[in-house]
C-alpha positions as CSV (number, residue, x, y, z in Angstrom):
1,X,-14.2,54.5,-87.0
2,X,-12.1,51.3,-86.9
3,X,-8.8,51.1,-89.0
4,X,-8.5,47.6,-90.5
5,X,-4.9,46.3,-92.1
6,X,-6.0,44.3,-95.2
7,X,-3.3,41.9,-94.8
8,X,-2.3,38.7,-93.2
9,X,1.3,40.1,-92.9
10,X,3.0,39.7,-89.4
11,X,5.5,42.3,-90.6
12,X,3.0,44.9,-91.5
13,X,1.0,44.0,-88.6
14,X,4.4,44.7,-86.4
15,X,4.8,48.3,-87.9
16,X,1.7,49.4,-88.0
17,X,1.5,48.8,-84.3
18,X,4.3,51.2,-83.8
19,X,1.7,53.9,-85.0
20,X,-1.2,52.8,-83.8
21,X,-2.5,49.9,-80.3
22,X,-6.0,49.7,-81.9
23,X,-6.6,48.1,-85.3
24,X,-8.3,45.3,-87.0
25,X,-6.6,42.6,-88.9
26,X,-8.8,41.3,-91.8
27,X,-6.5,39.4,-95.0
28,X,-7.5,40.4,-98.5
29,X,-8.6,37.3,-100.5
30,X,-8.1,39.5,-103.4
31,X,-5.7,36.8,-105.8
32,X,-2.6,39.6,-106.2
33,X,-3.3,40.2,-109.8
34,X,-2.4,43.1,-112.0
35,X,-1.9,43.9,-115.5
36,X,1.7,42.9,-115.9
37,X,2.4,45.1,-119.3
38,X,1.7,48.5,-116.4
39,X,4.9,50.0,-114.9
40,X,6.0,48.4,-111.9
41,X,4.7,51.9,-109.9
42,X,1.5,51.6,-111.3
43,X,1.1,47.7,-110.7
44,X,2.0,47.7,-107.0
45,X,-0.3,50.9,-106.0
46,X,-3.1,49.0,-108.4
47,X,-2.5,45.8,-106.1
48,X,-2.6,47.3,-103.1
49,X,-5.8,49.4,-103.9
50,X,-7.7,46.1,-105.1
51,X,-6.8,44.7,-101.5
52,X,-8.3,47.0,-100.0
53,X,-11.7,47.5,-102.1
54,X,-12.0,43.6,-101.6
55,X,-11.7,44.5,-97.6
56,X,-13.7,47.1,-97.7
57,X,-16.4,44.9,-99.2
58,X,-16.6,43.0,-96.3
59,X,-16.1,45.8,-93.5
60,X,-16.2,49.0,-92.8
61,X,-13.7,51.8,-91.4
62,X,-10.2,53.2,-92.7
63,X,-8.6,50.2,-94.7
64,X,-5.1,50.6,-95.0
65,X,-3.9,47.5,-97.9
66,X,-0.1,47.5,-99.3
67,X,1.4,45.5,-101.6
68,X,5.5,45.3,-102.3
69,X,7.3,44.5,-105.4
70,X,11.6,44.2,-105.8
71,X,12.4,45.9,-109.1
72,X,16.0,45.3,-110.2
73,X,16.1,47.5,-113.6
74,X,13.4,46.4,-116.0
75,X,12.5,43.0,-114.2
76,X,10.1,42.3,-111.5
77,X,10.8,40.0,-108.5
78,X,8.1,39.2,-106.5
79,X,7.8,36.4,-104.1
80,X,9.9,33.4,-104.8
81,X,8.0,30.4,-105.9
82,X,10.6,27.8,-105.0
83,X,13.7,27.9,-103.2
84,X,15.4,27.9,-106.3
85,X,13.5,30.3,-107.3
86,X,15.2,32.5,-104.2
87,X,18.1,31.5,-105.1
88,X,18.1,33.0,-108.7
89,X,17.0,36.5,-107.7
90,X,19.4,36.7,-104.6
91,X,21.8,36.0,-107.6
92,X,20.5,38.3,-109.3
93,X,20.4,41.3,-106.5
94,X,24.5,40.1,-105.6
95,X,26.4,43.3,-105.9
96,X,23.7,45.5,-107.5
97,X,21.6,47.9,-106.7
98,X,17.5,47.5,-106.8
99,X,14.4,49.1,-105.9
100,X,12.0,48.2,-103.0
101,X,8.4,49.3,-104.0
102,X,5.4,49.4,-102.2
103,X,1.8,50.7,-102.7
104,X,-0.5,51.7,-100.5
105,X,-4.1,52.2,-100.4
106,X,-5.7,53.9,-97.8
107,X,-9.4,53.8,-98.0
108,X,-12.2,55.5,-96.0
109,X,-15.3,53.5,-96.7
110,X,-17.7,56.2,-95.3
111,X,-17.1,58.8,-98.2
112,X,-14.9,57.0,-100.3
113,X,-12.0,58.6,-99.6
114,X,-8.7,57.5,-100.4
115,X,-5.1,57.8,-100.1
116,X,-2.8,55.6,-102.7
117,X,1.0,56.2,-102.9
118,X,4.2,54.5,-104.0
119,X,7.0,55.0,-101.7
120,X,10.5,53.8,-103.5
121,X,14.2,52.6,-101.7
122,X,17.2,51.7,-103.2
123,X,18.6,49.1,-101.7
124,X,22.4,47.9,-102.6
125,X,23.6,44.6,-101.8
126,X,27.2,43.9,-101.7
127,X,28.5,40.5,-103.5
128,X,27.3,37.5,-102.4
129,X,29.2,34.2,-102.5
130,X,26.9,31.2,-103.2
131,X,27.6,29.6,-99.8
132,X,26.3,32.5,-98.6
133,X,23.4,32.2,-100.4
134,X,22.6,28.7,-99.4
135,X,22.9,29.4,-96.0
136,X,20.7,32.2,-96.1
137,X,18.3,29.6,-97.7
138,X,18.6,27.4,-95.1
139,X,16.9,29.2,-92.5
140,X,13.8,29.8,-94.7
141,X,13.6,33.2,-94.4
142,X,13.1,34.0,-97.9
143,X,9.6,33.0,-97.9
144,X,6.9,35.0,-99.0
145,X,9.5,38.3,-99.2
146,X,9.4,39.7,-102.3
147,X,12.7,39.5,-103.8
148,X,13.7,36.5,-101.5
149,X,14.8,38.4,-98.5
150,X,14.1,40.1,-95.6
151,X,16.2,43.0,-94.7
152,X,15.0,43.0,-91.2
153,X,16.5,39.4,-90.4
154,X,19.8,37.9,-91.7
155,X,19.7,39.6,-95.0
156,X,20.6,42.6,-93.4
157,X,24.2,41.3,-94.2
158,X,23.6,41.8,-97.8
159,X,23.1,45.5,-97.5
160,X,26.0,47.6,-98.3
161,X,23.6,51.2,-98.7
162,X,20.2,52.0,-98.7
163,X,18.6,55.2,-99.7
164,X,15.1,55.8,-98.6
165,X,12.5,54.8,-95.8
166,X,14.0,51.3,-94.2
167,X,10.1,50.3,-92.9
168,X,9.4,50.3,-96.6
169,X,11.6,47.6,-97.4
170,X,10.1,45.5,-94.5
171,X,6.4,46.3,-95.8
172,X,5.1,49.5,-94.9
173,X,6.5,52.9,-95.2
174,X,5.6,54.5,-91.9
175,X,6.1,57.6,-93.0
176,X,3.9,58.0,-95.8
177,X,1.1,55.5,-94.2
178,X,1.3,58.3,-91.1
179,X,0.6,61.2,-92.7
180,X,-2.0,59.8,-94.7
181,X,-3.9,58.5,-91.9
182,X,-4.0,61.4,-90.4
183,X,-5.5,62.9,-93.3
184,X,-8.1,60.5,-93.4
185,X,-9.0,61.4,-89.4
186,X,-7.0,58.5,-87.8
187,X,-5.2,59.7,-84.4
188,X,-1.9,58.6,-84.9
């Protein structure tokens, strides 16, 4: 049974090859929508559960989706639209601390089966001056990251703690995505 990765993600792509050589890589042209009155738990496992339906549509085997959303007290940052748009929520996230969520769907399309989880991190960034900001911005990497940065790169920096699984705040909490695969039969 072949295990797919719903996601055109390099990072994702990256980690899950640390648990398994032998996958497919088929994107999710599912439009990243959910009900944005839910709590952000609820919206990022529902996201990452509609990737992977829409997948599973198309192909069959285990079809791991995931979906992350940055969650600094009541507000939502997803991916920046703009530049300026990074720049506001690195603002924002400057000597605070905020939550890394993602959810994961795990979905055998033989019986159905299925394995959806949120895995949390706190992740506390120490002040940030704005030149430091702009010259994080310069390299680009805030770019389709949710909450504008990448904690694997340069914005590793910014982190003064983290509590939690560090591959979840890259993408994909190895962990949790281990043991349930091997629930759903895959070796890993």
């Amino acid at each position: 049974m072949a295990l797919v990765l719903a996601s055109a993600s390099p990072r994702r792509r990256e980690l899950l090859s640390r648990l398994v050589s032998d996958f497919l890589v088929i994107p999710s042209h599912d439009e990243e929508t959910a009900k944005p009155e839910s709590a952000p738990h609820e919206r990022v496992v529902a996201l990452a559960r509609a990737k992977a339906l829409d997948v599973a549509g198309r192909h069959g085997g285990v079809i791991l989706a995931a979906d992350t959303l940055v969650v600094l007290g009541n507000e939502v940052l997803g991916k920046p639209r703009s530049r300026g748009d990074a720049r506001a929520m690195l603002g924002r996230l400057a000597g605070r601390e905020h939550a890394v969520l993602t959810g994961v769907c795990i979905l055998r399309t033989s019986d159905g089966e299925e394995r959806s989880f949120c895995e949390e991190t706190a992740v506390k960034f120490r002040p940030i001056c704005d030149d430091e900001i702009d010259t994080y911005l310069e390299i680009g990497e805030y770019e389709d990251k949710a909450g504008g940065y990448a904690i694997q790169g340069r914005a590793a920096a910014f982190v003064e703690a983290i509590c939690g699984d560090y591959t979840n705040v890259i993408g994909l909490p190895l962990c949790r995505v281990s043991v349930a695969l091997r629930a759903l039969g895959v070796h890993v």
